[in-house]
C-alpha positions as CSV (number, residue, x, y, z in Angstrom):
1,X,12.2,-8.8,-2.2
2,X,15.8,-7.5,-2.4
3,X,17.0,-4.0,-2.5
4,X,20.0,-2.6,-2.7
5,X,22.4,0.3,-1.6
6,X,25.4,2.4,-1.9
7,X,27.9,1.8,0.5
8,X,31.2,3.1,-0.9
9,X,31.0,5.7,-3.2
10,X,29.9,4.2,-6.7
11,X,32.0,1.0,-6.1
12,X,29.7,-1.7,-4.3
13,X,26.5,-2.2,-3.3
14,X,24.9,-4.5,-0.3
15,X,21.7,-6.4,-0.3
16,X,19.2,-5.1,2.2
17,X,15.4,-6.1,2.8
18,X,12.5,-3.8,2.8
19,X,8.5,-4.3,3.1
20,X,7.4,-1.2,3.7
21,X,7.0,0.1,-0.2
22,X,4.6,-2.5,-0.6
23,X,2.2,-1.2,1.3
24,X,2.0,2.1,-0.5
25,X,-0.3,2.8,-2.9
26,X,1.1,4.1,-6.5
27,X,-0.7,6.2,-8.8
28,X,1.0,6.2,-12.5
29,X,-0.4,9.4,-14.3
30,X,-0.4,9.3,-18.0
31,X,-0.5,5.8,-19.8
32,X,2.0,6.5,-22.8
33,X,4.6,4.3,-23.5
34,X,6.6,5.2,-20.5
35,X,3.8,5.0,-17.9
36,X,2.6,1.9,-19.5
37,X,5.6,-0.1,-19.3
38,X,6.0,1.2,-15.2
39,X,2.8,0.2,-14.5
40,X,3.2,-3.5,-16.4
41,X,6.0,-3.4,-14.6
42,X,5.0,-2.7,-11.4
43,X,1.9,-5.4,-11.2
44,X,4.4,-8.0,-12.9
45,X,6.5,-7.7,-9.4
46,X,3.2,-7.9,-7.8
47,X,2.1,-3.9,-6.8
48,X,-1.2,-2.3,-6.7
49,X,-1.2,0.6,-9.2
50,X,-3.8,3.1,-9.5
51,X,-3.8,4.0,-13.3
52,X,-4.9,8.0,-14.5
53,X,-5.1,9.3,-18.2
54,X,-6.8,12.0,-19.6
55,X,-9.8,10.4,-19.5
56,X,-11.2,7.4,-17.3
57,X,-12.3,5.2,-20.4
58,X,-8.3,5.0,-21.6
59,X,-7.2,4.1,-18.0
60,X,-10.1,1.1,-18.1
61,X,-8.7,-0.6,-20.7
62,X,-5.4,-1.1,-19.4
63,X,-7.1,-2.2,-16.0
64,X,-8.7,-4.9,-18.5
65,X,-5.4,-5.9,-19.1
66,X,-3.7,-5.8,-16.0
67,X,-6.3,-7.0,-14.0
68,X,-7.1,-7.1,-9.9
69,X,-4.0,-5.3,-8.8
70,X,-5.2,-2.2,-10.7
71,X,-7.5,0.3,-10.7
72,X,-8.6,3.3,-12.8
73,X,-9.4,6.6,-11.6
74,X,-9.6,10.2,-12.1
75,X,-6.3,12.0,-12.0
76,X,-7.1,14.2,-9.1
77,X,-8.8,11.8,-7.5
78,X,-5.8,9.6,-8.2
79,X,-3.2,12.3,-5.9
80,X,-5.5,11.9,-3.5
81,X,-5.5,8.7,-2.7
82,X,-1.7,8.2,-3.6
83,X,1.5,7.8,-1.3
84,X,3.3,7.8,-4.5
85,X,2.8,9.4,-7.7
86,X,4.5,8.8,-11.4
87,X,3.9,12.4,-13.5
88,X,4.4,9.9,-16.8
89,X,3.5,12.7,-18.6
90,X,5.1,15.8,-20.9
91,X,7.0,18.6,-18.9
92,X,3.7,21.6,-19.6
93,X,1.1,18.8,-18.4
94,X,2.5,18.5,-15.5
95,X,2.8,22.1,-14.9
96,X,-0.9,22.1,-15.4
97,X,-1.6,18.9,-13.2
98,X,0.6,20.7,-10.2
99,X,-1.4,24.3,-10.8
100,X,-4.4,22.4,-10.3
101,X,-4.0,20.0,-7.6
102,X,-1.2,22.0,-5.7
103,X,-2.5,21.5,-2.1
104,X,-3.0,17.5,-2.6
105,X,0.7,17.4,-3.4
106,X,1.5,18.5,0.2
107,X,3.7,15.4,2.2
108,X,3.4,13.1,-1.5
109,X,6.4,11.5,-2.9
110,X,6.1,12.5,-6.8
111,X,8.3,10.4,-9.4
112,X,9.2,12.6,-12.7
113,X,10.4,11.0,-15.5
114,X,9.7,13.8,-17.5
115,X,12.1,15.0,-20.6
116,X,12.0,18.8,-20.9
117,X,11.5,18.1,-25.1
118,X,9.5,18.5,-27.9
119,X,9.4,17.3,-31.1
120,X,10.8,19.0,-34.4
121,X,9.1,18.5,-37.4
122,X,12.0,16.3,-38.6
123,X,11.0,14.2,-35.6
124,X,14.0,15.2,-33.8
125,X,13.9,16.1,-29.7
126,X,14.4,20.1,-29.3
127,X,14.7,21.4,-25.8
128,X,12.0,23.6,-24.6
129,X,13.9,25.2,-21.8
130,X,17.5,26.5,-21.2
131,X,20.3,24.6,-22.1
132,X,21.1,24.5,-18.3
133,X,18.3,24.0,-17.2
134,X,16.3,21.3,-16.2
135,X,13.1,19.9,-15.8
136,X,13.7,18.3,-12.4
137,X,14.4,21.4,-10.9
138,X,11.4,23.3,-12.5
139,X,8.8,21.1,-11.0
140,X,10.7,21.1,-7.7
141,X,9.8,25.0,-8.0
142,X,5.8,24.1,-8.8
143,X,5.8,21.7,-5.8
144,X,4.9,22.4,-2.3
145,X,8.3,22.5,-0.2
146,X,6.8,19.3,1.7
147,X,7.0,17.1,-1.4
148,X,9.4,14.7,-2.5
149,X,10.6,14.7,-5.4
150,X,12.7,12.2,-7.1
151,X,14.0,12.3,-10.9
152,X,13.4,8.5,-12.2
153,X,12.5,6.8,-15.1
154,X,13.1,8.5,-17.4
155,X,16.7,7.7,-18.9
156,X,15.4,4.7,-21.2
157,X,13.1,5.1,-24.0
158,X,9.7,3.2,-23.3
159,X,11.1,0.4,-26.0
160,X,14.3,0.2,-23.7
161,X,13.0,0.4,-20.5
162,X,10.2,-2.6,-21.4
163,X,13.0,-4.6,-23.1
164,X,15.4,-4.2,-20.6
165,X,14.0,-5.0,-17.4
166,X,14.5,-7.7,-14.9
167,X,17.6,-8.8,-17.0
168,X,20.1,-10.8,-14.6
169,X,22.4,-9.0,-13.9
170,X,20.0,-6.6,-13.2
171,X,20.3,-3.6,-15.8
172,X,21.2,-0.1,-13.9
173,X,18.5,3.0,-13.5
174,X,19.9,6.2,-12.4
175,X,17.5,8.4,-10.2
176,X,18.3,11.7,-8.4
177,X,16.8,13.0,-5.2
178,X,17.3,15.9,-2.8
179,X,15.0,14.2,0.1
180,X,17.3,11.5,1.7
181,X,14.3,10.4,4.0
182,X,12.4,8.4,0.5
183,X,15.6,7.3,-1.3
184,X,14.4,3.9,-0.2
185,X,11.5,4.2,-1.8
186,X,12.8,5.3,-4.6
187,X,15.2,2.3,-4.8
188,X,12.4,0.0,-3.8
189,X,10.5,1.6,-6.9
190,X,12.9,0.6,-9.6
191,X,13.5,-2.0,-8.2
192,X,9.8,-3.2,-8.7
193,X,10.1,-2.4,-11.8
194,X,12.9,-4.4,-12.9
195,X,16.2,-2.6,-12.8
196,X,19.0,-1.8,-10.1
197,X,18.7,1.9,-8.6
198,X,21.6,4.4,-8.8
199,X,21.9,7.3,-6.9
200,X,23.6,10.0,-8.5
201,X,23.0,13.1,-6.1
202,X,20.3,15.6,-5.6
203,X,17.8,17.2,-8.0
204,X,20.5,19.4,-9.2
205,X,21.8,16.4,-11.0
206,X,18.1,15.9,-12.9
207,X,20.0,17.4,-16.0
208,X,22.3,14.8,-16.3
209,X,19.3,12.1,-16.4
210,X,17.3,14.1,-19.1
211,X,17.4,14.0,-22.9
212,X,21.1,15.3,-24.0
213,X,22.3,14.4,-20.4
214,X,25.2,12.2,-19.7
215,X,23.8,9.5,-18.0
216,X,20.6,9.3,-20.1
217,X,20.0,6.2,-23.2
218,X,22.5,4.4,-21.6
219,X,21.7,0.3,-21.1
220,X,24.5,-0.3,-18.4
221,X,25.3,-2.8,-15.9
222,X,26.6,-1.7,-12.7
223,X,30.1,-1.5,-13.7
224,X,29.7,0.2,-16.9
225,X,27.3,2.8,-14.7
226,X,30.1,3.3,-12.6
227,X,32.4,5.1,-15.1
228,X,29.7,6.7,-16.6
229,X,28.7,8.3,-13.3
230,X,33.0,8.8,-13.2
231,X,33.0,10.9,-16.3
232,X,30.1,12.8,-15.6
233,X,31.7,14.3,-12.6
């Protein structure tokens, strides 16, 4: 497996190996579209995923389709037994998910995709917090300081980010973290999923990666993520 990093700015990146993501275990909470097409994803590059909904019996079926390297469980349950854990679902869920489990969070690394959104009745997105604001940095509040948080996945629509992935060139997925210590697994992540990461800077930067954010819908290659990260500054 081949990873990739940053070594000049946003110009270039170098090939470097890694194992170590594979041997941690995974747990994609909430099987929408988006935590659907990470966990198909995910077993397609051959990783174990534990799969959570709200209930077991949805989580099953997709283990019917997936097969051996998944497994369903109960979402607490899930954090427990999770190095790594994919909050695949809306902004006020996993506000409740957090209040609820707070002390299994402790020392976890916790992927959010989320879009701070809803939907209007003309089936447009409406923000549901300030217009500076973003929802990266509000679940870095609900965490416990030991977590890790890194903003991921969440730039694509689920249509885009199925159809898109493991393209060659590799298609470009900006993440954001403000733990240097996992941004290897969070490169190894999207990776495994299909597309090449890109760092853009620390959680502050989640708004740029959200719905109405610069760097979000965009299907780039590395070059055409490069000036987009360029005219975001």
């Amino acid at each position: 497996m081949i990873f990739f990093k940053r070594v000049v700015c946003v110009q270039s990146w170098e090939a470097f190996s890694i194992m170590d993501f594979k041997n941690k275990t995974v747990a994609v909470i909430g099987l929408g579209n988006i935590g659907k097409t990470i966990a198909r994803n995910l077993v397609k590059s051959g990783h174990s995923v534990i799969l959570s909904a709200r209930t077991l019996e949805h989580a099953q079926l997709l283990v019917k389709e997936l097969g051996d390297l998944s497994s369903a469980e109960e979402v607490t349950q899930s954090i427990r037994d999770a190095d790594i854990i994919v909050l695949a679902v809306w902004l006020k869920d996993i506000k409740e998910i957090i209040a609820t489990n707070k002390e299994l969070f402790v020392n976890k690394v916790v992927i959010d995709p989320s879009n701070p959104i809803k939907i209007d009745g003309s089936g447009n997105p409406q923000k549901i917090i300030g217009v500076n604001e973003s929802s990266g940095e509000e679940i870095k509040r609900w965490l416990p300081a030991s977590s890790k948080l890194i903003k991921a996945l969440g730039t694509l629509a689920a249509s885009l980010l199925s159809e898109n992935a493991f393209s060659d060139p590799r298609n470009v997925l900006f993440y954001a973290t403000s733990a240097q210590d996992v941004r290897l697994t969070a490169e190894s992540l999207i990776q495994d999923i299909g597309y090449l990461p890109y760092y853009v800077g620390d959680i502050t930067e989640s708004i740029k990666l959200e719905v109405f954010g610069s760097l979000n819908g965009h299907v780039v290659n590395l070059d055409a993520a490069n000036k987009l990260v360029k005219d975001s500054l």
